[in-house]
N, C-alpha and C positions, 0 to 999 in steps of 0.2 A: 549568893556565893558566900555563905557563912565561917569556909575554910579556906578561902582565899580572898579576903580582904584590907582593907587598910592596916589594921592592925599587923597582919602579917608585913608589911610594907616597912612598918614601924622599925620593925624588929630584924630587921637586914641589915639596917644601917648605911655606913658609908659617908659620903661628901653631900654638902646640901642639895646640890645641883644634881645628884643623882636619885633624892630623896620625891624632888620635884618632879624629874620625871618620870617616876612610879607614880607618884599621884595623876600626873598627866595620862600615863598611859592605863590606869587601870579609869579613870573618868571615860577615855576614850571605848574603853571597851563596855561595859556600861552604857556608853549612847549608844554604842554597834550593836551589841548584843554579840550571842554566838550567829555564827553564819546557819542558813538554812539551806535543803535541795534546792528551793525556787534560785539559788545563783547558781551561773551556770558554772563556776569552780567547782561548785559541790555538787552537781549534780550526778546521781545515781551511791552517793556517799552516804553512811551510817550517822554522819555526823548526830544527825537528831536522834540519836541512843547516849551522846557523851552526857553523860551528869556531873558536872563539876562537885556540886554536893559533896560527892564521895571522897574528896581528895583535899588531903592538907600537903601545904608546904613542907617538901624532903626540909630536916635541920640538921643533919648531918650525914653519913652512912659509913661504909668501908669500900676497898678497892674491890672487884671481880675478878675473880681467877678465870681465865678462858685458854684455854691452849690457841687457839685462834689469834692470840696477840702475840705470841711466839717470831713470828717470823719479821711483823714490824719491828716488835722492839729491839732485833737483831740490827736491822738495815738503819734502823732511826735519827738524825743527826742529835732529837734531842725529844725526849716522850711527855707530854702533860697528861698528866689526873689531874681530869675534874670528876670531884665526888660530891655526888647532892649541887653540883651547881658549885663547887667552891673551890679553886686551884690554891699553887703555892708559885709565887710571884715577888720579884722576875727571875726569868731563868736564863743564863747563857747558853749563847748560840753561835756565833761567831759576829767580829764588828760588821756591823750596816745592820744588821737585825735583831732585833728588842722582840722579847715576847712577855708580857706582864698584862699588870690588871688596868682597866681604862678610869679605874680611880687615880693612878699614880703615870696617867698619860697626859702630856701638857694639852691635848687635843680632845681629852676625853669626852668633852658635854658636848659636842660637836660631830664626834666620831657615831655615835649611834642613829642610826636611820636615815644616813649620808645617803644609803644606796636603799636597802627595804626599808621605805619609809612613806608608802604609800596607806591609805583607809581601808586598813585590814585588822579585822579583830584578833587572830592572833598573833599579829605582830606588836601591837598594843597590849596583849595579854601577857605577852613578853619583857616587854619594855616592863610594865610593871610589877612583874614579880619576878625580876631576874637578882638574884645575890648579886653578883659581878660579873663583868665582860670579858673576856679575853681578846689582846688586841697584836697583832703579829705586825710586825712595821719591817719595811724591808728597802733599805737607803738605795738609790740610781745605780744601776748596774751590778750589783750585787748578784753573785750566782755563787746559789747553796746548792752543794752536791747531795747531800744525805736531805730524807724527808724530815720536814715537822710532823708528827702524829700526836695526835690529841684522844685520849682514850675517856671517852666520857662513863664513869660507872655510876650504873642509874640501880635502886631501888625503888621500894615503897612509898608512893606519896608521888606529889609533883616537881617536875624539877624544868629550871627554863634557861636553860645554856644559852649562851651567847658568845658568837667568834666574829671579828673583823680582820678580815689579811687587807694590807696593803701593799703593792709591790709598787715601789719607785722606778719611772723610766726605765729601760732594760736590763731590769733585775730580772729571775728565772730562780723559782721554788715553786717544791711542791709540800703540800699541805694535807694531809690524811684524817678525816675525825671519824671515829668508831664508836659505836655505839652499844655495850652489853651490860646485862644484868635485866632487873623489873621481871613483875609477878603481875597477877592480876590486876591489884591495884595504882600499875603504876602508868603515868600520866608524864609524856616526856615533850614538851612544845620549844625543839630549838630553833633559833634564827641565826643564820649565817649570810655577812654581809663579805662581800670579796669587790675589792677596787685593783682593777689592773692598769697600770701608768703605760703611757704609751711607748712599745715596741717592747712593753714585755711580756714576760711566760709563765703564766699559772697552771700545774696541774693540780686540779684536785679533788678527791674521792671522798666520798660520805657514805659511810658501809652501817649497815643497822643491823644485828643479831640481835634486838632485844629477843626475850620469853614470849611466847607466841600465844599470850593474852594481856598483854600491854599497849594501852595507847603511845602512838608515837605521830604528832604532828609537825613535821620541819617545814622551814619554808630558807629558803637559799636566792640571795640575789645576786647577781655579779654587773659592775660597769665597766667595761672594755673599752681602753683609749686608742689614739690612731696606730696602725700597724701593730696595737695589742693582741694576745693569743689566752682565750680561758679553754684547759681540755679538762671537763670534767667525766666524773665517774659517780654515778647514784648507784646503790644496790641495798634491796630491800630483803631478809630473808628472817626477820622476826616479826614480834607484831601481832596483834589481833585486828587491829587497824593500824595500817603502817602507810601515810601520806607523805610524801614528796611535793612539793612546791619546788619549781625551779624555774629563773626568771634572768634573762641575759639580754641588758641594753647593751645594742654594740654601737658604742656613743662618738666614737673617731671610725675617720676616714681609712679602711682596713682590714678594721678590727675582726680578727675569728671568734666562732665560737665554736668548738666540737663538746658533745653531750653526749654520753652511752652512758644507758643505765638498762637495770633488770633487775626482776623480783622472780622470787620461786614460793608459792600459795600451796599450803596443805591444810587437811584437817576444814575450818569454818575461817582461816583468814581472809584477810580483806585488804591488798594492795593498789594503792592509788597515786599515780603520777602525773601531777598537770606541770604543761612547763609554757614558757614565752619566747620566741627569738624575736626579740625587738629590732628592726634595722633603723638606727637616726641617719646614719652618717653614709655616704656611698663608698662603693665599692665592699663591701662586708658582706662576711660571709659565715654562717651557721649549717653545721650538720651535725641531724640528732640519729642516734639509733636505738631504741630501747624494743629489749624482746624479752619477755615474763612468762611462766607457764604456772597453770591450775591445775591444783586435784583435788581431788576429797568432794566438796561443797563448797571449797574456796573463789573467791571473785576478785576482779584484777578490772582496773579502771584507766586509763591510760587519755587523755585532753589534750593535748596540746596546739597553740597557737601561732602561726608565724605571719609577722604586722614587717609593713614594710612601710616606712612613712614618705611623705613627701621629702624629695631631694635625696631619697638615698639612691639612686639609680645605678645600676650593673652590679647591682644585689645579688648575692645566691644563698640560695634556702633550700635546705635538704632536710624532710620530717619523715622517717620513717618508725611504725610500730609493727611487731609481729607478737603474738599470740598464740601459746601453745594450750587447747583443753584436753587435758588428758582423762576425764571423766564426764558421765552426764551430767553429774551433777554442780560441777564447776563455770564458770561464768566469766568471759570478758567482754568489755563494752570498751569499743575504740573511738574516739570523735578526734580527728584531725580537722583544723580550720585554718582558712587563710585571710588575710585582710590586709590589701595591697591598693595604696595609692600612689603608685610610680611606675610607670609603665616599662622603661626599660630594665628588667629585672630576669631572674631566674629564677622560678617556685617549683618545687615537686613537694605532693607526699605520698605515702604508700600505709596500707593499712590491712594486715590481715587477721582473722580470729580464726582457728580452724583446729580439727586434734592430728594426731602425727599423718603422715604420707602413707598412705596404703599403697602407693610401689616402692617405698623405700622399707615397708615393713615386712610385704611380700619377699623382696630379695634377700634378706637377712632371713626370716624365718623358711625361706625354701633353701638356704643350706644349713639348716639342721640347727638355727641357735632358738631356741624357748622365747616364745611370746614376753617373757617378762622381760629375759635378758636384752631383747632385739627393742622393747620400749626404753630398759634402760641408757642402752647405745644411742638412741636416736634422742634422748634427752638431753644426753651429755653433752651428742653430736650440738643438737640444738644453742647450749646458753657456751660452747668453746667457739665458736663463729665469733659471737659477737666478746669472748673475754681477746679475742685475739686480735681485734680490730681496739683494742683499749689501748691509750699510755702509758698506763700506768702499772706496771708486769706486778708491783708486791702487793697493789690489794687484788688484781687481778687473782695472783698465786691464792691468797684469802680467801678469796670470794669462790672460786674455784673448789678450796679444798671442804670449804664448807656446805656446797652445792655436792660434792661426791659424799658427804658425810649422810645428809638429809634424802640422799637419793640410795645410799645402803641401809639406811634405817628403814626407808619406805619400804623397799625391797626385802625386810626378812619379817613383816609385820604380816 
């Protein structure tokens, strides 16, 4: 890794203690190496095509212009740019909530890998080449009306964001981080760690527009306390390879976790979603729904696990994936798995890959609407189902409008 090594470590800077744990975590990755298909995370994954080689550490860059960010930044209680990995810190937001860097956090050396901090190479790969932290603190009972939205603008080169929310006892925020800009060569591995105190309310969305030959590898953990609530929102719609890691210990007695995510695949991309509903604690309960569609040659990877451990007993687990192919040549692979040692529980999951309804295509095109027009209807119909079961209506509205964008472009090509 010639462009990504100690040297580059050097030259970040910061507090000793965060100097150590670049050292720590890029030794760690180094003993890991990169992950390969033979794990079952990665399997059916490109991965063994990433060349690090190729890529130096982003040192600077500029903002991206997106009309797509228009509508947060309207609704926003307060917007962060991170550019190249590097914000401007601290920002006000209202009392009980701090947003700043985890150099100038009395908690900071401590605060990193609290929750993702398991032996995983790119969370290691993170740790060590990250600029700085962003760290979102949110005092007992505190309820923010307006979103946090975190605009990450990515170019050329690598860049290795890092977010921590923490919401205190019955606080209630939500948190938005958007991801646009990168070209070919750009290489974007964020980690997002989210601790919810008990009996509070976290919503929150992680929307990716990169350029649609960029790597993007995230990996997202959330620990959910008693009678805690995390409702997230993943969507994927950039990317040449565009990977979601999503991973929810519901660690108190209660604890929810709701999950809807989707990607929309054109051209040769490659969308992959693995996630975890961990249950510790009993009475907890997780429901996922993620639904993606293909075209082109594109392929669409979707894993997910729900573990139910000893002692959490009157669990309920809800895994649902759907899968739209709307070409031969497009590709999804679905693996739902369960792994339950408690017997009095709830588990479902549901799993399908399939191309549109041929009576739902028939009906539309037998009064008179054109084969293209009646796929584009039943597309839309397809990913407004699941924006409409979301929390979260402004990146829904986002997500949404960028989904009609990509689906009139396809349609006059």
């Amino acid at each position: 890794m010639p462009s990504l090594t100690t040297d580059a470590v050097a030259a970040l800077g910061g507090p000793e203690w965060l100097t150590e744990r670049r050292q720590s975590g890029l030794a760690a990755f180094e003993r890991l190496g990169l992950p390969s298909v033979q794990e079952e995370v990665w399997r059916y994954s490109p991965i063994g095509d990433l060349d690090l080689d190729r890529f130096s550490q982003v040192q600077g860059g500029q903002a991206v212009t997106s009309g797509l960010l228009a509508p947060l930044q309207t609704i926003a209680g307060v917007v962060v740019d991170v550019i190249g990995g590097a914000f401007s810190s601290p920002l006000e937001v209202k009392s009980g909530v701090s947003v700043g860097s985890v150099t100038d956090h009395p908690e900071g050396s401590v605060l990193l890998g609290s929750i993702a901090g398991d032996n995983d190479a790119l969370i290691s790969l993170n740790d060590g080449l990250l600029k700085d932290a962003l760290i979102i603190d949110v005092e007992k009972a505190v309820v923010l009306d307006a979103p946090i939205v975190i605009v990450h603008h990515t170019t050329s080169g690598a860049t290795f964001p890092r977010t921590v929310v923490r919401l205190g006892d019955g606080a209630i925020v939500t948190v938005l981080e958007v991801v646009v800009g990168g070209d070919a060569e750009t290489l974007n591995v964020p980690v997002t760690e989210l601790c919810v105190g008990d009996g509070a309310n976290l919503r929150y969305g992680s929307l990716q527009f990169l350029d649609r030959s960029a790597w993007h590898l995230s990996t997202i953990g959330a620990r959910v306390g008693r009678d805690g609530t995390v409702a997230q929102f993943t969507a994927g719609l950039g990317g040449g390879y565009d990977r979601c890691r999503s991973d929810v210990e519901l660690a108190g007695q209660g604890a929810a976790s709701i999950l809807r995510s989707t990607y929309l695949g054109g051209g040769d991309q490659i969308h992959d979603l693995r996630t975890k509903q961990d249950h510790v604690a009993p009475k907890t309960q997780s429901d996922l729904l993620c639904k993606g569609a293909v075209s082109g040659t594109a392929r669409s990877i979707y894993s997910g696990l729900i573990k139910i451990q000893k002692g959490a007993m009157r669990s309920d687990a809800r895994q649902t994936n759907h899968n739209l192919v709307l070409s031969e040549s497009a590709h999804a692979d679905s693996v739902p798995n369960l792994d339950i040692s408690e017997n009095d529980v709830r588990c479902s999951h549901a799993s399908t890959v399939g191309p549109i309804n041929e009576d739902q295509r028939y009906y539309l095109e037998s009064r008179g609407i054109s084969p293209a027009e009646t796929e584009q209807l039943l597309v839309r119909g397809f990913f407004k189902d699941l924006l409409d079961k979301t929390s979260l209506p402004v990146a829904t509205q986002v997500v949404g409008d960028a989904i009609e964008q990509r689906l009139a472009e396809e349609g006059k090509a």
